[in-house]
C-alpha positions as CSV (number, residue, x, y, z in Angstrom):
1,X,-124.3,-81.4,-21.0
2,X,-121.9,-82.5,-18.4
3,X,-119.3,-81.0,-20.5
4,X,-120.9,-77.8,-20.8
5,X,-121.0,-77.9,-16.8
6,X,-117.7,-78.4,-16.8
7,X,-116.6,-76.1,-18.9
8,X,-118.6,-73.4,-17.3
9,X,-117.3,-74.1,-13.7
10,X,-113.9,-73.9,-14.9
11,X,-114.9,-70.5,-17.2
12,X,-116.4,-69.6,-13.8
13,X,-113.1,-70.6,-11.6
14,X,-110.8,-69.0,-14.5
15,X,-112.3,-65.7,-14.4
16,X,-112.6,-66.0,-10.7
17,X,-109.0,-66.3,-10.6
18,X,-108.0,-63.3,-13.6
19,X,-110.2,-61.0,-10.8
20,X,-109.0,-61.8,-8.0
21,X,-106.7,-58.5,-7.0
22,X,-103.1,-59.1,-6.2
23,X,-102.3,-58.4,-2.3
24,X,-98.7,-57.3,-3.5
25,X,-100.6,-54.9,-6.1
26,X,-103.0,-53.6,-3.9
27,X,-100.2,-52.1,-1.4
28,X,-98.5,-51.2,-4.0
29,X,-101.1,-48.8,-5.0
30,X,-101.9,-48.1,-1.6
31,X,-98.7,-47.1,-0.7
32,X,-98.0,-45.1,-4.1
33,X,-99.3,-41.4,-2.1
34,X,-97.0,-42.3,0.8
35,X,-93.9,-43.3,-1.5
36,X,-94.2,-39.6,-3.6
37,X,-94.9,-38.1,-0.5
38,X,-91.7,-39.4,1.0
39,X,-89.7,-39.1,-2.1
40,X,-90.8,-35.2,-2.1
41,X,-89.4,-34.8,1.2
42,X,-86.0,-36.6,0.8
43,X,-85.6,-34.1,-2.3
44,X,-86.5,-31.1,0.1
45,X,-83.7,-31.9,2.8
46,X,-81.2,-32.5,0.2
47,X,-81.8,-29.1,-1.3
48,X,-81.5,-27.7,1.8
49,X,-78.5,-29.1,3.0
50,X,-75.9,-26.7,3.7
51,X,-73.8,-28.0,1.2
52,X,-76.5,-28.1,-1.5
53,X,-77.2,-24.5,-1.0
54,X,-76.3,-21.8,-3.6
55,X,-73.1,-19.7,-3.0
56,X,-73.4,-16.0,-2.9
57,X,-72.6,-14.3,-6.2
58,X,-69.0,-12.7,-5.7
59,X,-69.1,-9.2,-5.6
60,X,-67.1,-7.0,-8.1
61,X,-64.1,-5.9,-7.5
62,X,-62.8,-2.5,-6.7
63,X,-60.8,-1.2,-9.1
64,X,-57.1,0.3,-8.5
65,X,-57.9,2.9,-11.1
66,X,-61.1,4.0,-9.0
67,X,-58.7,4.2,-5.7
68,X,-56.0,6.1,-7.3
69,X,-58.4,8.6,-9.1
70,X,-60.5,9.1,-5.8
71,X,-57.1,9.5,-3.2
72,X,-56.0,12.3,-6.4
73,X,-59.3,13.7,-6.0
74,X,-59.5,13.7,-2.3
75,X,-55.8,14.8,-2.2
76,X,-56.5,18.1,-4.2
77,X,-59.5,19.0,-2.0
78,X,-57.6,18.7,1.3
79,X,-54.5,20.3,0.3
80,X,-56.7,23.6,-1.0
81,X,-59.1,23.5,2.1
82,X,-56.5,22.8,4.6
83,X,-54.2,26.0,4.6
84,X,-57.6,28.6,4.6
85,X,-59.0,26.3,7.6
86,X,-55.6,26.8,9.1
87,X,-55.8,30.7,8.4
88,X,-59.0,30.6,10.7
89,X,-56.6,29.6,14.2
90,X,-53.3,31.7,13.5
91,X,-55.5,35.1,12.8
92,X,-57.3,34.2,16.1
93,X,-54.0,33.9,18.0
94,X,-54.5,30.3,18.2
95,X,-51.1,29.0,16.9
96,X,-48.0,30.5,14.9
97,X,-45.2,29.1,12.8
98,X,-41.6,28.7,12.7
99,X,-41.2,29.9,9.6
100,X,-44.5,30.8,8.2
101,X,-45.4,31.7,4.8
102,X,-48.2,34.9,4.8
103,X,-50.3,35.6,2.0
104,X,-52.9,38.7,2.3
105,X,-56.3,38.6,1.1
106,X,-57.6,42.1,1.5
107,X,-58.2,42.4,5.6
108,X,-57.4,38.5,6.0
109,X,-54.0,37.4,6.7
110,X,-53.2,33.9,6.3
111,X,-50.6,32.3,7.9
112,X,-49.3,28.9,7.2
113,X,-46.2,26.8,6.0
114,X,-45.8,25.0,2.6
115,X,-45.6,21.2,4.3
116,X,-49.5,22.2,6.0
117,X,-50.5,21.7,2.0
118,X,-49.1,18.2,2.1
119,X,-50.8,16.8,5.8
120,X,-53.9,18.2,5.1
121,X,-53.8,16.3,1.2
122,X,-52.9,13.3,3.0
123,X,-55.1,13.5,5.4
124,X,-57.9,13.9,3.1
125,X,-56.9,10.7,1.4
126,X,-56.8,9.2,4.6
127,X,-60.4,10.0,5.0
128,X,-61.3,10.5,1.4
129,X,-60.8,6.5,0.5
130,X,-61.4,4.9,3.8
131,X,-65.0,6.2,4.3
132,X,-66.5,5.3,1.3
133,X,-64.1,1.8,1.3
134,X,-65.5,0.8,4.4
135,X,-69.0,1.7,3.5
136,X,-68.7,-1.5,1.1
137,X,-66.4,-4.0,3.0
138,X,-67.8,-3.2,6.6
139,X,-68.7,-6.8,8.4
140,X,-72.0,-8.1,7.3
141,X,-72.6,-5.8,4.5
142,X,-72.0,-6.4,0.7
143,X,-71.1,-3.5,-1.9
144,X,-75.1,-3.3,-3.0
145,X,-75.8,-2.7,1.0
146,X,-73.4,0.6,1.1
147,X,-75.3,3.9,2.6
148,X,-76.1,5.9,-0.7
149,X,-74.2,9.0,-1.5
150,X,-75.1,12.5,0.0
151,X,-75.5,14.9,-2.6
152,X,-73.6,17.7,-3.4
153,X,-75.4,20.3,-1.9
154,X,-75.3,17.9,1.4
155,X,-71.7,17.6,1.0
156,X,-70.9,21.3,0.3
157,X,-73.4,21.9,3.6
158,X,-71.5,19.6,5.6
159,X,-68.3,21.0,4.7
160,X,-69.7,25.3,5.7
161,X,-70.3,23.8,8.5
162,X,-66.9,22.1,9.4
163,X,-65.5,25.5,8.5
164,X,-67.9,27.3,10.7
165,X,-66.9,25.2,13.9
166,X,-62.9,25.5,13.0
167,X,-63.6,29.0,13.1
168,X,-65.5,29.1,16.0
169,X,-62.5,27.1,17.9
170,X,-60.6,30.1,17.2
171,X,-63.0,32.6,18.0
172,X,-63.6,31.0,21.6
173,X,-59.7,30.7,22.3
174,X,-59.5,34.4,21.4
175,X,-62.1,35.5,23.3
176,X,-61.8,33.3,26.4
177,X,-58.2,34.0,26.7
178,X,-58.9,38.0,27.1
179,X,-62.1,37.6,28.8
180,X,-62.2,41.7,29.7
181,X,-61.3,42.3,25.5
182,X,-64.2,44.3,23.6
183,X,-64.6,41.3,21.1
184,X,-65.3,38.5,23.9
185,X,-69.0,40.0,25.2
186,X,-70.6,37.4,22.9
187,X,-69.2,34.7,25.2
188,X,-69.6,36.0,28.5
189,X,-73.1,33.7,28.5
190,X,-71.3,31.0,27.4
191,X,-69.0,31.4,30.3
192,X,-71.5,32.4,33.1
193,X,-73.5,28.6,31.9
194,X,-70.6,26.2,31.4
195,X,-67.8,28.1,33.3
196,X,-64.5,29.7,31.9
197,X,-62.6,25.9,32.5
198,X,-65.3,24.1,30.3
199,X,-67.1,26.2,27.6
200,X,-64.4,25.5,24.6
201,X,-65.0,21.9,25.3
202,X,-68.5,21.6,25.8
203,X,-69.5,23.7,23.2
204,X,-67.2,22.0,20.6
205,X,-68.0,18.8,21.8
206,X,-71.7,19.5,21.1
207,X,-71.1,21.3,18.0
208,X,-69.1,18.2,16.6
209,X,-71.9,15.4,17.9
210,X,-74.6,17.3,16.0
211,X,-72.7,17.7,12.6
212,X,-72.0,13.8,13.1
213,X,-75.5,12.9,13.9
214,X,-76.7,15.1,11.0
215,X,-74.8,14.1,8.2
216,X,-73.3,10.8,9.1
217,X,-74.9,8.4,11.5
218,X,-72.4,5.3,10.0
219,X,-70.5,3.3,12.1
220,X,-68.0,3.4,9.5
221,X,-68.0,7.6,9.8
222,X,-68.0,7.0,13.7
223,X,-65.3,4.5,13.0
224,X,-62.9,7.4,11.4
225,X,-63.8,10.1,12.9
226,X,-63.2,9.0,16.5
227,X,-59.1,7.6,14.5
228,X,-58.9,11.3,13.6
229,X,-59.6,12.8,16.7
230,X,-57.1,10.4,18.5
231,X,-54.1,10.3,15.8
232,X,-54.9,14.0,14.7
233,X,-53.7,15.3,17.6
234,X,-50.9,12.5,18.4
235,X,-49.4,14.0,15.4
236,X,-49.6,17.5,16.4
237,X,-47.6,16.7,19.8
238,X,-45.0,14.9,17.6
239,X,-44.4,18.2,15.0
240,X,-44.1,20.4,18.0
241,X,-42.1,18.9,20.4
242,X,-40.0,17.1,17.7
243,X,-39.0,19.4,14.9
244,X,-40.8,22.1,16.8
245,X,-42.8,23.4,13.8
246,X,-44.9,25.7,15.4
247,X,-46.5,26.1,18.5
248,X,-50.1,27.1,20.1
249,X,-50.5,30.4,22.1
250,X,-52.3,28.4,24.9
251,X,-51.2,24.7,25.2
252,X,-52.9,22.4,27.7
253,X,-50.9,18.9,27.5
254,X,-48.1,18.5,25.4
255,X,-47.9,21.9,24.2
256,X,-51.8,21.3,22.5
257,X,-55.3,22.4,24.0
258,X,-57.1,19.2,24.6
259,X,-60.3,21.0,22.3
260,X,-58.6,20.2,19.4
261,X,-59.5,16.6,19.3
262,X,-63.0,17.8,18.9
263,X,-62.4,19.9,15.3
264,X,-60.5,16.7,14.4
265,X,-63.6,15.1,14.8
266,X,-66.0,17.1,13.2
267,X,-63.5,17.2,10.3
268,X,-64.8,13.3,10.0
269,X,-68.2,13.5,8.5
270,X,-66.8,16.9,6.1
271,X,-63.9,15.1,5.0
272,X,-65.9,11.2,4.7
273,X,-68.9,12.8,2.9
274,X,-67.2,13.9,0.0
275,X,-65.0,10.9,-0.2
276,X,-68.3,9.4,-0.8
277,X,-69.8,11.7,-3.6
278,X,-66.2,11.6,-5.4
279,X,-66.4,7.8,-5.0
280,X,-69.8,7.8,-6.3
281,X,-69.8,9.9,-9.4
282,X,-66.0,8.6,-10.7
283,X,-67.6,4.8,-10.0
284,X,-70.3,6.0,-12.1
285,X,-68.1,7.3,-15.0
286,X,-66.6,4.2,-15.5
């Protein structure tokens, strides 16, 4: 009987003892949620440390071949569009040639030189590549970011109009130059608004901002077409008081009229816009 006692109070003690929870084990499972909780966040900051972060895919290169074939491209369209644009001033009485080279189209004389083929080609490259190129490497903007290209129709709009200002440049000259003339009535308005010193500028200026703000609105375009308005002329005042090439019926400064930076300029968006739809459709025929 006494062993039976015995043996139960120990039974008793023993399982008292196999129940009694571990201290150690209960914080441990106390603390388990804090531990994965703190674990989770230790493996957030590392993955956002700067050096744990993914780098940016690199983007593709741009092919030589697609340069050459677009400056070929834009070359050819300069060199064709050039000389008639040119036509538009000398028929007004804008500007002759030393020694000109005159081809007649029915009523339409055009006057121009063999090396006007050349700058015009070149500077359609100049333009021709550069927009588009810039488009894609311009400061905080990958290739994938670049301003879509205008359509044909948009390019061949932008271009009439380009034209259609050139022209007007040369009408104006005419016209303001022999203000009592039967063909300068038009711009007697003109004239009695602005005043005789300022119409060409203003109106040329205004006509130039619109065809920007219509068809371009790029820093990029802005970007050239401001370069072409300052070196266009720079290089005008070099071929005629240097080799003395030819020469403008009413010069201003340097033997230019200062109005001619603004057709340079206008000349921006015509000339960057098709750089773009050439760079577009011969990157899409690769």
């Amino acid at each position: 009987m006494m062993r039976s006692t015995v043996c139960n109070g120990s039974c008793t003690s023993h399982r008292s003892r196999r129940a009694a929870p571990s201290p150690t084990g209960s914080r441990s499972r106390r603390g388990g949620g804090s531990y994965i909780l703190a674990k989770a966040l230790n493996s957030s900051k590392s993955r956002n440390r700067p050096g744990n972060q993914r780098e940016p895919e690199p983007q593709a290169a741009i092919s030589s071949q697609l340069l050459g074939n677009v400056a070929i491209a834009s070359f050819a369209s300069g060199a064709v569009l050039g000389p008639m644009l040119d036509g538009l001033h000398s028929s007004n009485n804008v500007l002759h040639y030393a020694n000109p080279t005159t081809i007649t189209l029915g009523a339409y004389t055009l006057e121009t030189c063999w090396w006007v083929l050349v700058l015009f080609g070149v500077a359609g490259v100049i333009l021709g590549v550069s927009v588009p190129l810039l488009d894609r490497v311009w400061p905080g903007r990958d290739q994938a970011q670049a301003p879509p290209a205008p359509s044909w129709p948009a390019v061949l709009l932008c271009i009439s109009l380009f034209v259609a200002q050139y022209g007007l440049s040369g009408a104006l000259d005419r016209a303001l130059a022999d203000p009592g003339s039967a063909g300068s009535a038009w711009v007697q308005p003109l004239v009695a608004l602005l005043g005789a010193g300022h119409t060409q500028d203003v109106v040329l200026i205004a006509y130039a901002a619109l065809h920007y703000l219509a068809f371009d609105r790029t820093a990029p375009g802005l970007l050239m077409s401001a370069l072409t308005a300052l070196c266009g002329p720079a290089i005008e005042v070099a071929l005629i008081n240097g080799p003395h090439l030819y020469s403008y019926t009413h010069p201003q400064v340097a033997g230019i009229p200062l109005w001619i930076a603004w057709v340079y300029f206008c000349g921006g968006p015509a000339v960057g816009n098709l750089g773009r739809r050439i760079w577009a459709d011969m990157e899409a025929s690769e």
